[in-house]
PQR file of N, CA, C, O and H, with PARSE charges and radii, in Angstrom:
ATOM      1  N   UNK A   1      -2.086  -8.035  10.891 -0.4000 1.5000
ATOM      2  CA  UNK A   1      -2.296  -6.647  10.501 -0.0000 2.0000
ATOM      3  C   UNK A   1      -1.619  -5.766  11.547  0.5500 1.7000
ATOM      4  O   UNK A   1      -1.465  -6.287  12.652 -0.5500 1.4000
ATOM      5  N   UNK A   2      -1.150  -4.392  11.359 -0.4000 1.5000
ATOM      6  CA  UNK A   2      -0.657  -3.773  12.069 -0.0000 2.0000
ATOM      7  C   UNK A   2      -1.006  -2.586  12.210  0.5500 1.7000
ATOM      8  O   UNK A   2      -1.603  -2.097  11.250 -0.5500 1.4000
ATOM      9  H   UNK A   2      -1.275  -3.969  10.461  0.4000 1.0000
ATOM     10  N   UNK A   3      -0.817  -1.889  13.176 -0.4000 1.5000
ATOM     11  CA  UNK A   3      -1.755  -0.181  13.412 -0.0000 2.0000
ATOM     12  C   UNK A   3      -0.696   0.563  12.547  0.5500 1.7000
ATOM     13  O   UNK A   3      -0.859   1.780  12.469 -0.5500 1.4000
ATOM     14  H   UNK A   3      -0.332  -2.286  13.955  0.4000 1.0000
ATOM     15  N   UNK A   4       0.366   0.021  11.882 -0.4000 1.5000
ATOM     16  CA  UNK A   4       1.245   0.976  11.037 -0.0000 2.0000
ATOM     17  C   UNK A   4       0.226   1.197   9.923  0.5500 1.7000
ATOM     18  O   UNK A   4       0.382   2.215   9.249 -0.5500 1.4000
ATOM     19  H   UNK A   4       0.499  -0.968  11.945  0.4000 1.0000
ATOM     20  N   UNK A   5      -0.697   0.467   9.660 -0.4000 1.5000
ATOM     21  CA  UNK A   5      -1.763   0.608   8.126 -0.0000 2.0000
ATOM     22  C   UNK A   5      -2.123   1.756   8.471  0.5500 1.7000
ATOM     23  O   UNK A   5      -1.868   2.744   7.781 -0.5500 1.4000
ATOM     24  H   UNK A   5      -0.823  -0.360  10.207  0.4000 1.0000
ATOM     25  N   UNK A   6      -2.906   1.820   9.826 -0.4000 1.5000
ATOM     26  CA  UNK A   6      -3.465   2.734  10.132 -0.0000 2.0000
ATOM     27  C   UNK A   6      -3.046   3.723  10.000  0.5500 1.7000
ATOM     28  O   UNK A   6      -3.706   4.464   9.271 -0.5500 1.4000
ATOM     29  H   UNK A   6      -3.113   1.018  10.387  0.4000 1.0000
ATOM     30  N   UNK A   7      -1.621   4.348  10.667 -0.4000 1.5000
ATOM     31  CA  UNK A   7      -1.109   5.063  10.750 -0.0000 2.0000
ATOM     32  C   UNK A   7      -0.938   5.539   9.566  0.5500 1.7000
ATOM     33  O   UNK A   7      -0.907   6.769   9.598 -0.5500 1.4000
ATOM     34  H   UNK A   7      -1.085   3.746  11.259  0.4000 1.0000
ATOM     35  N   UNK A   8      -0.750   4.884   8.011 -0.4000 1.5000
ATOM     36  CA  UNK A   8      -0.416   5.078   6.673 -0.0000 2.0000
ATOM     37  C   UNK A   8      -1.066   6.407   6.418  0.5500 1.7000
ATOM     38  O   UNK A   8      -0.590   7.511   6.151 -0.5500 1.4000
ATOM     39  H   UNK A   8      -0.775   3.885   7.985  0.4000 1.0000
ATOM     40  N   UNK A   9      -2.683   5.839   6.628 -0.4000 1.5000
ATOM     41  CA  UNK A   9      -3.675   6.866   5.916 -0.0000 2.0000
ATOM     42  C   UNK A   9      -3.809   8.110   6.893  0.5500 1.7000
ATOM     43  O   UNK A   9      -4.258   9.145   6.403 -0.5500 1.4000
ATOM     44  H   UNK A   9      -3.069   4.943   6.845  0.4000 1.0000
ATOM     45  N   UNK A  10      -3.481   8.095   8.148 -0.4000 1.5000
ATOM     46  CA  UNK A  10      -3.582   9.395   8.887 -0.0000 2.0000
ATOM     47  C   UNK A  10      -3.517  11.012   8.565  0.5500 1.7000
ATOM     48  O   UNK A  10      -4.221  11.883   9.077 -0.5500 1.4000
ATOM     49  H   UNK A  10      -3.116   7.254   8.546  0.4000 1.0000
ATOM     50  N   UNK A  11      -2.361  11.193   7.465 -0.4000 1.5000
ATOM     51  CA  UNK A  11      -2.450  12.173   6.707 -0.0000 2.0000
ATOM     52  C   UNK A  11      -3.276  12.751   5.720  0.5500 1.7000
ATOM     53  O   UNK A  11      -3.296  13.858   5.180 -0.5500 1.4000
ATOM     54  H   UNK A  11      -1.789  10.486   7.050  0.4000 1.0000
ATOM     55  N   UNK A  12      -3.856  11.868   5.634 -0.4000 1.5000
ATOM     56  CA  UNK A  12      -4.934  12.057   4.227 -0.0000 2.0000
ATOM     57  C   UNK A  12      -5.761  13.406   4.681  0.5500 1.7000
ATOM     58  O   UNK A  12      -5.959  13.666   5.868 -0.5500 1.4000
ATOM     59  H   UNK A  12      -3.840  10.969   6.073  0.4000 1.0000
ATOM     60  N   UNK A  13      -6.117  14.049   3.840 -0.4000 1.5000
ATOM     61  CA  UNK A  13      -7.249  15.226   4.422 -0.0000 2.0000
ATOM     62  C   UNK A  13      -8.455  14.394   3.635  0.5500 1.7000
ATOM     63  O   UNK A  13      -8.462  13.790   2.563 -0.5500 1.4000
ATOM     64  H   UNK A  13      -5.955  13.837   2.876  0.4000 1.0000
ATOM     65  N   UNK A  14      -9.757  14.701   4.933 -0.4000 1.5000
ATOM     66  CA  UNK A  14     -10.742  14.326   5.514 -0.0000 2.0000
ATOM     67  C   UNK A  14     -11.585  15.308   4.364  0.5500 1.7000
ATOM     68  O   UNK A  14     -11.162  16.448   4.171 -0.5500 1.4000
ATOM     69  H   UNK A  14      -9.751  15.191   5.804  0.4000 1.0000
ATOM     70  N   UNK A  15     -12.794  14.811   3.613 -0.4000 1.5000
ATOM     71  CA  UNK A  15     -13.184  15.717   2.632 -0.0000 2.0000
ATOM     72  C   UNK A  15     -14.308  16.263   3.141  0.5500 1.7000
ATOM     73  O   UNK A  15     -14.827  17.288   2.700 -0.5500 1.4000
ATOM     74  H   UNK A  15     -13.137  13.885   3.770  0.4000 1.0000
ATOM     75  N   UNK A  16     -15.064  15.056   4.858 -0.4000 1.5000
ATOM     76  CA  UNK A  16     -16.425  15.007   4.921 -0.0000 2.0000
ATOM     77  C   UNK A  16     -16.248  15.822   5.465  0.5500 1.7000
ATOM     78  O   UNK A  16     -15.163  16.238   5.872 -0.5500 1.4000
ATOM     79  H   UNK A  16     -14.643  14.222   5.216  0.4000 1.0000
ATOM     80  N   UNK A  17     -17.655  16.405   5.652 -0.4000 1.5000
ATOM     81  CA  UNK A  17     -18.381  17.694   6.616 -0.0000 2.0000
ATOM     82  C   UNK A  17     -18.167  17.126   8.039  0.5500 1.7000
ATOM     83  O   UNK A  17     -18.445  15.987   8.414 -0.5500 1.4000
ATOM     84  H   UNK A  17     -18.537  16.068   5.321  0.4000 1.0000
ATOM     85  N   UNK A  18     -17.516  18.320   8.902 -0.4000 1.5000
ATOM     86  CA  UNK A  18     -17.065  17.943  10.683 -0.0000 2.0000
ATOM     87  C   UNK A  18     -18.636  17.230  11.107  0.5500 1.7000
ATOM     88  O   UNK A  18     -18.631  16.085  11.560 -0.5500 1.4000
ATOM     89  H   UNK A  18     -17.290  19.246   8.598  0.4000 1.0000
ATOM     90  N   UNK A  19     -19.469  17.699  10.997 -0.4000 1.5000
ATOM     91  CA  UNK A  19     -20.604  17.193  11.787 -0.0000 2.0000
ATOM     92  C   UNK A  19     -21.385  15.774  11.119  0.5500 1.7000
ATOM     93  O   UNK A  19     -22.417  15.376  11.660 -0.5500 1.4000
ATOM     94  H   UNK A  19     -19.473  18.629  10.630  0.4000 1.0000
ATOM     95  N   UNK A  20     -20.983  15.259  10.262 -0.4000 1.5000
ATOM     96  CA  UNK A  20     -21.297  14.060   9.665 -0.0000 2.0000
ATOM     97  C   UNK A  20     -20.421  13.047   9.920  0.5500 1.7000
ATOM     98  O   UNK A  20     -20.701  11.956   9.423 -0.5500 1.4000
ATOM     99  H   UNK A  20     -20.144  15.582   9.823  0.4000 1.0000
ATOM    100  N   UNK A  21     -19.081  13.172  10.803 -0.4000 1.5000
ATOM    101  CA  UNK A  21     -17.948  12.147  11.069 -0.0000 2.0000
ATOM    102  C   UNK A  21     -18.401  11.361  12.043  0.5500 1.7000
ATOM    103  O   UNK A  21     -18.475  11.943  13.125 -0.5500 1.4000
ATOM    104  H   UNK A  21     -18.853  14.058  11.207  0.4000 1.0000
ATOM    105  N   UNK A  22     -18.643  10.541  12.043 -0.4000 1.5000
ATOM    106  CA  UNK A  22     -18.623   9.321  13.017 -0.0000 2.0000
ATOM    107  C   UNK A  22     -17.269   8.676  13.786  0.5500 1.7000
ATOM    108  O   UNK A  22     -17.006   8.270  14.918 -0.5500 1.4000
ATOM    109  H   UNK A  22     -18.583  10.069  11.163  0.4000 1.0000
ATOM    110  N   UNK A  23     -16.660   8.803  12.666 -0.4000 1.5000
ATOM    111  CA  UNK A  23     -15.430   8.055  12.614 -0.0000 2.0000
ATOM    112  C   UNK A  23     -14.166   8.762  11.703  0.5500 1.7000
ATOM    113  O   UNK A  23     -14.376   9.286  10.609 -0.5500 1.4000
ATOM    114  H   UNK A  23     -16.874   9.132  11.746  0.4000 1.0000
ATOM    115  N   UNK A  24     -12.663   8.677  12.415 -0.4000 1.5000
ATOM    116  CA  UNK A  24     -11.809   9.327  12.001 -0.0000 2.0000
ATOM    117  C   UNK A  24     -11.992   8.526  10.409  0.5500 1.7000
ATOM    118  O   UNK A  24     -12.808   7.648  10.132 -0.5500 1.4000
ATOM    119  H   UNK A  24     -12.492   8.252  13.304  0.4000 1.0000
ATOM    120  N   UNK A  25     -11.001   9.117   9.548 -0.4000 1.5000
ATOM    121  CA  UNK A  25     -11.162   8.690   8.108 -0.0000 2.0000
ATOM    122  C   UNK A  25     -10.284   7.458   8.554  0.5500 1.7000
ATOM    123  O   UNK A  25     -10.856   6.368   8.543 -0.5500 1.4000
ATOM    124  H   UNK A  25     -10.337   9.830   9.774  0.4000 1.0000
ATOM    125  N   UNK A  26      -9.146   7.495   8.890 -0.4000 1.5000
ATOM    126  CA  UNK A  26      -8.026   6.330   9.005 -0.0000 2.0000
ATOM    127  C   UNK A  26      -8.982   4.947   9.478  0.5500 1.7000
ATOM    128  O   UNK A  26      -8.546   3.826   9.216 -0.5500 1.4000
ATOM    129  H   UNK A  26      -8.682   8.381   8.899  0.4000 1.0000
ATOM    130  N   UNK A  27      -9.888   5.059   9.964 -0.4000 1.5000
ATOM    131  CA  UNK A  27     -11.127   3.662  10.375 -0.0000 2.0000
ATOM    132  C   UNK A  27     -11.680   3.836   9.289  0.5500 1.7000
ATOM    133  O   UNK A  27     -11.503   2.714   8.815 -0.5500 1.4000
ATOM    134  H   UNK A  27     -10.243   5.970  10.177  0.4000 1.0000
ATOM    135  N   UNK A  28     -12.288   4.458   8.430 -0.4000 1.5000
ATOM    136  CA  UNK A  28     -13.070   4.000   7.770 -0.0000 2.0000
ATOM    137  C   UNK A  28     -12.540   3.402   6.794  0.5500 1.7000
ATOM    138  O   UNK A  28     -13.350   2.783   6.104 -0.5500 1.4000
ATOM    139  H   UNK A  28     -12.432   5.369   8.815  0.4000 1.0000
ATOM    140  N   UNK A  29     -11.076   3.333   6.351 -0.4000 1.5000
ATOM    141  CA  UNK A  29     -10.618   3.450   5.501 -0.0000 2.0000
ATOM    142  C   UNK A  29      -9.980   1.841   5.789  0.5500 1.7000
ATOM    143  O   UNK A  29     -10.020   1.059   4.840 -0.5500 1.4000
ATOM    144  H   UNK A  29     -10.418   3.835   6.911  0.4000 1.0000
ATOM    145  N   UNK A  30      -9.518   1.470   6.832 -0.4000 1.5000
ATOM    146  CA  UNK A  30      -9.015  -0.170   7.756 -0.0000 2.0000
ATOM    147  C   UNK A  30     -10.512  -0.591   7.549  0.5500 1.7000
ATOM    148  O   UNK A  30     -10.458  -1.780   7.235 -0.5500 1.4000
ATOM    149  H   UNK A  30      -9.486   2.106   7.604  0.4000 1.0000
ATOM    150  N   UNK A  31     -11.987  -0.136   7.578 -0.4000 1.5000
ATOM    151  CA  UNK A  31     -12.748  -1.171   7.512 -0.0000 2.0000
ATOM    152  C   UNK A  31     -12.972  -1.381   6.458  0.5500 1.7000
ATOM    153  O   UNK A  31     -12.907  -2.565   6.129 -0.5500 1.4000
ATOM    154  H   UNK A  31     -12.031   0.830   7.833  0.4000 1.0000
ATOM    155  N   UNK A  32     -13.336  -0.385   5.425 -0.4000 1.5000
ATOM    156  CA  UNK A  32     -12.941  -0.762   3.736 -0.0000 2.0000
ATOM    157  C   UNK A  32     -12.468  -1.693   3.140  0.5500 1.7000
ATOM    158  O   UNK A  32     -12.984  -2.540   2.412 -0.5500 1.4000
ATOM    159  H   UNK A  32     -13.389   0.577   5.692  0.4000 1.0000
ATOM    160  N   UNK A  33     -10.809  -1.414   3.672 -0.4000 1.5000
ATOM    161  CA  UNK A  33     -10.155  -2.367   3.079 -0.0000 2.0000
ATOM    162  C   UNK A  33     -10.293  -3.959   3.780  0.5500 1.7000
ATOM    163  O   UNK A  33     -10.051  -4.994   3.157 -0.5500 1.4000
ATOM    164  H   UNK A  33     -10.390  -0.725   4.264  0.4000 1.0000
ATOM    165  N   UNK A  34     -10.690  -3.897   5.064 -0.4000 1.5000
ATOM    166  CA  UNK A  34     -10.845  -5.223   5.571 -0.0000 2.0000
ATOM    167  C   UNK A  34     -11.920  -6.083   4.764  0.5500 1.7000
ATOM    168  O   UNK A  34     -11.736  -7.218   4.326 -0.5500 1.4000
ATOM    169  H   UNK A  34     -10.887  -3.057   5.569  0.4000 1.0000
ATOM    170  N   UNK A  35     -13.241  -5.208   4.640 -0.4000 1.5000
ATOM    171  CA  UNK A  35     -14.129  -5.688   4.152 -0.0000 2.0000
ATOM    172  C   UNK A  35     -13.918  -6.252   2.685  0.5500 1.7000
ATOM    173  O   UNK A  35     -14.342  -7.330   2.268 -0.5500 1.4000
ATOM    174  H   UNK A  35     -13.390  -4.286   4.996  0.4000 1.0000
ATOM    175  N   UNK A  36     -12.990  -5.071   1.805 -0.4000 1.5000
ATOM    176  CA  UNK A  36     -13.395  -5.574   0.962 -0.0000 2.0000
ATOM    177  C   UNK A  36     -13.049  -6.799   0.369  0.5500 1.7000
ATOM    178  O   UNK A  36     -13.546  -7.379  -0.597 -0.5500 1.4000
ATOM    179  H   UNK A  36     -12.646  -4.196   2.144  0.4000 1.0000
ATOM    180  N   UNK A  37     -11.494  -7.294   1.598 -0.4000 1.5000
ATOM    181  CA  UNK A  37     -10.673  -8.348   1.144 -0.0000 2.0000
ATOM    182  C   UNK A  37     -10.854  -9.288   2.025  0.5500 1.7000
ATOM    183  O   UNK A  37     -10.054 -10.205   2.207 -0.5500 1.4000
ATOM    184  H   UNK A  37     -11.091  -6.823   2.383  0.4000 1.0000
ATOM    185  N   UNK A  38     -12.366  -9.070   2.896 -0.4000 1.5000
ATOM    186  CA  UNK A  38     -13.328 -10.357   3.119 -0.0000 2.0000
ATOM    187  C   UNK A  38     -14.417 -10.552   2.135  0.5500 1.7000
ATOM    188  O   UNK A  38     -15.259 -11.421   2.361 -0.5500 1.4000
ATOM    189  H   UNK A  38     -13.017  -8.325   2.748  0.4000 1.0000
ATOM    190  N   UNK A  39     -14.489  -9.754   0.958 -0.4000 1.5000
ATOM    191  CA  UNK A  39     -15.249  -9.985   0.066 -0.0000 2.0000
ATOM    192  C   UNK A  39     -16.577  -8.943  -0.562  0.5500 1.7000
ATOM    193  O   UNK A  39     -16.975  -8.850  -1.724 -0.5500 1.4000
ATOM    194  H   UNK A  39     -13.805  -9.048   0.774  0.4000 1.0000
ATOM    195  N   UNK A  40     -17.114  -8.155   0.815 -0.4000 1.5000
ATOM    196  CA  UNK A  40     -17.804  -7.106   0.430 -0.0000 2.0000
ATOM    197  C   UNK A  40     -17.638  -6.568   0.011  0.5500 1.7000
ATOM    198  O   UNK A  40     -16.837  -5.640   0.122 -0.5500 1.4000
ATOM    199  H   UNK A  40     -16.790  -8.230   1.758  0.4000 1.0000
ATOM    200  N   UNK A  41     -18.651  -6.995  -1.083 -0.4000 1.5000
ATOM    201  CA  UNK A  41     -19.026  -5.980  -2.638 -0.0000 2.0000
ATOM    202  C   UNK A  41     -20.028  -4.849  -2.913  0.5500 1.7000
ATOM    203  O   UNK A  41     -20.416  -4.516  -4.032 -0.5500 1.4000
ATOM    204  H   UNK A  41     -19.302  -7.748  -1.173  0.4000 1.0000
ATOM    205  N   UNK A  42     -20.445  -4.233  -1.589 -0.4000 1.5000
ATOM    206  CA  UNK A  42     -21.234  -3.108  -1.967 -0.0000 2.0000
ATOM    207  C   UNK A  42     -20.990  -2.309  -0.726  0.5500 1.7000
ATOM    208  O   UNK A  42     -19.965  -2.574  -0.097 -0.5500 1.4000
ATOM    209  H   UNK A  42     -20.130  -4.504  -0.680  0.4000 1.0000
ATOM    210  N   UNK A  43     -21.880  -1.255  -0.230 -0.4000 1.5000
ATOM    211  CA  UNK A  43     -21.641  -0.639   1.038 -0.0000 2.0000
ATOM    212  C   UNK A  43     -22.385  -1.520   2.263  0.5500 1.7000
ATOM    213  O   UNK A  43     -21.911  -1.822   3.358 -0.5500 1.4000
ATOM    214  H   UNK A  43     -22.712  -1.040  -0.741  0.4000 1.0000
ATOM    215  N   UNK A  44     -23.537  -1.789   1.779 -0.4000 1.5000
ATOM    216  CA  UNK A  44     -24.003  -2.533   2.798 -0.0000 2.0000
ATOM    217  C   UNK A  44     -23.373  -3.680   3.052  0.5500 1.7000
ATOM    218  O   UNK A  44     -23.375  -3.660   4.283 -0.5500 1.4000
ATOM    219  H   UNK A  44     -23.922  -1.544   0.890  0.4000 1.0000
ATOM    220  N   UNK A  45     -22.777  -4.771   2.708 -0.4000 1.5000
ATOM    221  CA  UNK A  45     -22.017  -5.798   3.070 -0.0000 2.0000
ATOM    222  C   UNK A  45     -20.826  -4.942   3.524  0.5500 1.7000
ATOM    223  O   UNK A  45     -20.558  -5.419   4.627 -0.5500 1.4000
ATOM    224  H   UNK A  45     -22.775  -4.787   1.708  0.4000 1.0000
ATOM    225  N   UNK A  46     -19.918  -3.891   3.274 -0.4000 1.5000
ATOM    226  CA  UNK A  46     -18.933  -3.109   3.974 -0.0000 2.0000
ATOM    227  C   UNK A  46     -19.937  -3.026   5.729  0.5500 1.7000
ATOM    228  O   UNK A  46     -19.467  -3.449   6.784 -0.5500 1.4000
ATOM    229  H   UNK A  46     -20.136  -3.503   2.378  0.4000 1.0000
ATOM    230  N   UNK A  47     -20.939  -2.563   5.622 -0.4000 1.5000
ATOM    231  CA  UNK A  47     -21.583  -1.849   7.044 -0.0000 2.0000
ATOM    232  C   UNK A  47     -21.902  -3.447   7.694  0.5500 1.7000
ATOM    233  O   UNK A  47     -21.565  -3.658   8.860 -0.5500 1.4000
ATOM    234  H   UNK A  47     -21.321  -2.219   4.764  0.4000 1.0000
ATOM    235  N   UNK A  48     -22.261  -4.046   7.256 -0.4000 1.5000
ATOM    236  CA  UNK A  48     -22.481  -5.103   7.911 -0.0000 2.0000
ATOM    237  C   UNK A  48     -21.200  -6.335   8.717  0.5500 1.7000
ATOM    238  O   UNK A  48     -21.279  -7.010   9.743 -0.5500 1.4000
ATOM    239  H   UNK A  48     -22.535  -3.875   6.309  0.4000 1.0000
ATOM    240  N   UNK A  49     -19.953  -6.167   7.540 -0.4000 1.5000
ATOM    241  CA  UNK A  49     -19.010  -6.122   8.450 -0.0000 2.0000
ATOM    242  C   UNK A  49     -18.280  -5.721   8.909  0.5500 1.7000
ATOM    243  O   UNK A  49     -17.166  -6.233   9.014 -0.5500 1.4000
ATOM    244  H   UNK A  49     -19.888  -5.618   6.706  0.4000 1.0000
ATOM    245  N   UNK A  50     -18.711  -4.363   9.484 -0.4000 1.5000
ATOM    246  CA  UNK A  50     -18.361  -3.826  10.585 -0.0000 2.0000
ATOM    247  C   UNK A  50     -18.779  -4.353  11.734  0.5500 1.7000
ATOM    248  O   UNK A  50     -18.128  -4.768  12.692 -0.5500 1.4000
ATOM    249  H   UNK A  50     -19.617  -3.947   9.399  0.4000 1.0000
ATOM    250  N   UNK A  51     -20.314  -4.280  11.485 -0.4000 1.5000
ATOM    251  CA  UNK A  51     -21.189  -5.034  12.519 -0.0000 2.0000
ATOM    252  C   UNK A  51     -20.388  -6.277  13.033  0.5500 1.7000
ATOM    253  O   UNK A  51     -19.661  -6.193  14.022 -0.5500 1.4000
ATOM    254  H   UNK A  51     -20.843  -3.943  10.707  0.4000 1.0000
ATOM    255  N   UNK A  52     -20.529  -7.274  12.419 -0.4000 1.5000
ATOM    256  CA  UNK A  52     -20.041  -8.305  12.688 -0.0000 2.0000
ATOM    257  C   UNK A  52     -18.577  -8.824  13.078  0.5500 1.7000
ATOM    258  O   UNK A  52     -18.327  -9.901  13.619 -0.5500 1.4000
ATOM    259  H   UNK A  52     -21.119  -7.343  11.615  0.4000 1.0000
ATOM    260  N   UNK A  53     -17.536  -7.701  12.637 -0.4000 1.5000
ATOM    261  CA  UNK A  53     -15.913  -7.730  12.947 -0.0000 2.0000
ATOM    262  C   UNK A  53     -15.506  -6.975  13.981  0.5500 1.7000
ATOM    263  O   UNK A  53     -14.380  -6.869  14.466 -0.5500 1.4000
ATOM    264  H   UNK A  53     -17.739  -6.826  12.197  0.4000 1.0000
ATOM    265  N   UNK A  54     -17.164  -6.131  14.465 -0.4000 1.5000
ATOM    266  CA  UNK A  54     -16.100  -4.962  15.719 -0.0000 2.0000
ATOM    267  C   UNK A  54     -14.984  -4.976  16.410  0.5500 1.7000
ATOM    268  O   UNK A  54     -13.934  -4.335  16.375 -0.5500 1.4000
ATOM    269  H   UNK A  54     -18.079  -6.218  14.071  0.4000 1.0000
ATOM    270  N   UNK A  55     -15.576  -6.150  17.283 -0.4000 1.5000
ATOM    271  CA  UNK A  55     -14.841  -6.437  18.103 -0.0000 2.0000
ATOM    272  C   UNK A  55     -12.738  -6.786  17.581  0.5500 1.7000
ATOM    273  O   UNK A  55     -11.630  -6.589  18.080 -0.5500 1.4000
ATOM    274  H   UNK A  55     -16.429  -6.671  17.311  0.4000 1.0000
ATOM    275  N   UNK A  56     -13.239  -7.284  16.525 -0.4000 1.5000
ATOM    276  CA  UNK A  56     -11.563  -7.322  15.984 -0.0000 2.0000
ATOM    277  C   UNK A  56     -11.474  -6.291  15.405  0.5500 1.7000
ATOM    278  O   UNK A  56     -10.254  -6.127  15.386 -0.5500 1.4000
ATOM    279  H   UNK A  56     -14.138  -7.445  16.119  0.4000 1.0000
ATOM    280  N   UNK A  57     -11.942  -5.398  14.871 -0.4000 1.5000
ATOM    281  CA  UNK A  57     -11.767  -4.248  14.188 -0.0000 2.0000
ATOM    282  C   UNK A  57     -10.652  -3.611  15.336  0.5500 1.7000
ATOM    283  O   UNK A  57      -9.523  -3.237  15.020 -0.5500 1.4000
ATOM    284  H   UNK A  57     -12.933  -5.532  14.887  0.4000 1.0000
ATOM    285  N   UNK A  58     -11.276  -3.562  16.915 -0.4000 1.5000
ATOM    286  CA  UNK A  58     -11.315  -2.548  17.871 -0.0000 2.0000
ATOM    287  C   UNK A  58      -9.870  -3.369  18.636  0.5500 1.7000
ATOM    288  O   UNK A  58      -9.570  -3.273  19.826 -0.5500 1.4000
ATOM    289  H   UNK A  58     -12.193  -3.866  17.172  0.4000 1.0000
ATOM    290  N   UNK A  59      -9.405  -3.865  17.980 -0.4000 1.5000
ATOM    291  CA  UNK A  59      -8.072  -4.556  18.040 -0.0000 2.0000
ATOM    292  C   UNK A  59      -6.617  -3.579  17.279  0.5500 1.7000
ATOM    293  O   UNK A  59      -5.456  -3.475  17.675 -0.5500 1.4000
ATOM    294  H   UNK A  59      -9.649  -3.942  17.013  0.4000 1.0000
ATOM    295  N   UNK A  60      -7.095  -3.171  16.447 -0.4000 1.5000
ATOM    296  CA  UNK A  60      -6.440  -2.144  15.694 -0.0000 2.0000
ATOM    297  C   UNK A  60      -7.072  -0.350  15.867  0.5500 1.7000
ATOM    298  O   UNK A  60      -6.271   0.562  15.660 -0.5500 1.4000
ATOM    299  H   UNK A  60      -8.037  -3.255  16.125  0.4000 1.0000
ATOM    300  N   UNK A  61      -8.115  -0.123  16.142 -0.4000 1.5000
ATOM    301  CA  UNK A  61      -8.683   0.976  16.196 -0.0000 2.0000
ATOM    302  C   UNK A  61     -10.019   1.146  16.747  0.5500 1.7000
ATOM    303  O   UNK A  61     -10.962   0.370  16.590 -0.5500 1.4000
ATOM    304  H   UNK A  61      -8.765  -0.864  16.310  0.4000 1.0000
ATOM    305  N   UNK A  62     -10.013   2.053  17.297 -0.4000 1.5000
ATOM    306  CA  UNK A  62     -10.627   2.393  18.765 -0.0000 2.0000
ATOM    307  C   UNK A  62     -12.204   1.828  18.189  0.5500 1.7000
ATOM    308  O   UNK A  62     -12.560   0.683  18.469 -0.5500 1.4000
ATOM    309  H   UNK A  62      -9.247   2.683  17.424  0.4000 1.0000
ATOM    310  N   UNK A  63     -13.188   2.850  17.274 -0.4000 1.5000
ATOM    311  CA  UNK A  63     -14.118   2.509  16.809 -0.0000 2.0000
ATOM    312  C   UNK A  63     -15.297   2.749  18.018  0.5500 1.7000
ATOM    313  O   UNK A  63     -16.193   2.008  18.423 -0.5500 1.4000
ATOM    314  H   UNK A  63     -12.899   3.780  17.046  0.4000 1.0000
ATOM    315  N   UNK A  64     -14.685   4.780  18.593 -0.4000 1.5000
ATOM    316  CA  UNK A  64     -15.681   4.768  19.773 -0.0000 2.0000
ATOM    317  C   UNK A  64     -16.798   4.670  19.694  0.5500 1.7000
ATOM    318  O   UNK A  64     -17.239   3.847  20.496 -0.5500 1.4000
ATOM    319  H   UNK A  64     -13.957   5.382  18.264  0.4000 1.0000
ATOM    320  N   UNK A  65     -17.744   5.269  18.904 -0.4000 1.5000
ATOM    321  CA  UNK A  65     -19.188   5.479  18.664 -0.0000 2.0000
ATOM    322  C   UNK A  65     -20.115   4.397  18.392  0.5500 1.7000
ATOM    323  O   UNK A  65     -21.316   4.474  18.651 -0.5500 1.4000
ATOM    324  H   UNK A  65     -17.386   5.938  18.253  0.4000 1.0000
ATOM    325  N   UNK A  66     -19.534   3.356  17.852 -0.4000 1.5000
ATOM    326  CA  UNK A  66     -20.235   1.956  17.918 -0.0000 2.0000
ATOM    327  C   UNK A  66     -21.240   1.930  19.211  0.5500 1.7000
ATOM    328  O   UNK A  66     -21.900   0.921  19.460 -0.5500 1.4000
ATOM    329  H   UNK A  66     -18.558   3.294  17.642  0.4000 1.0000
TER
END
């Protein structure tokens, strides 16, 4: 995988409310797709591997607030 993915979605405008962001959209959007093409099929299996992939997540993107 490459931080160019990342970089893909960077432009996108952000729809959420500033004070509800945790996380830039361009992460949420690399864990999405990671998840979903490890198989998670709902949000909670998305949140859970996060949990469980951080550390490689944070290989491609920062993922400060963890």
């Amino acid at each position: 995988m490459s931080a160019h993915l990342i970089q893909h979605f960077a432009p996108l405008e952000d729809p959420r409310i500033e004070r509800n962001k945790l996380y830039p959209l361009p992460e949420v959007i690399l864990l999405v797709i990671c998840a979903v093409l490890g198989r998670a099929d709902d949000w909670q299996a998305i949140e859970q591997f996060g949990h469980d992939k951080l550390e490689w997540l944070r290989k491609f993107a920062p993922y400060p607030s963890s």
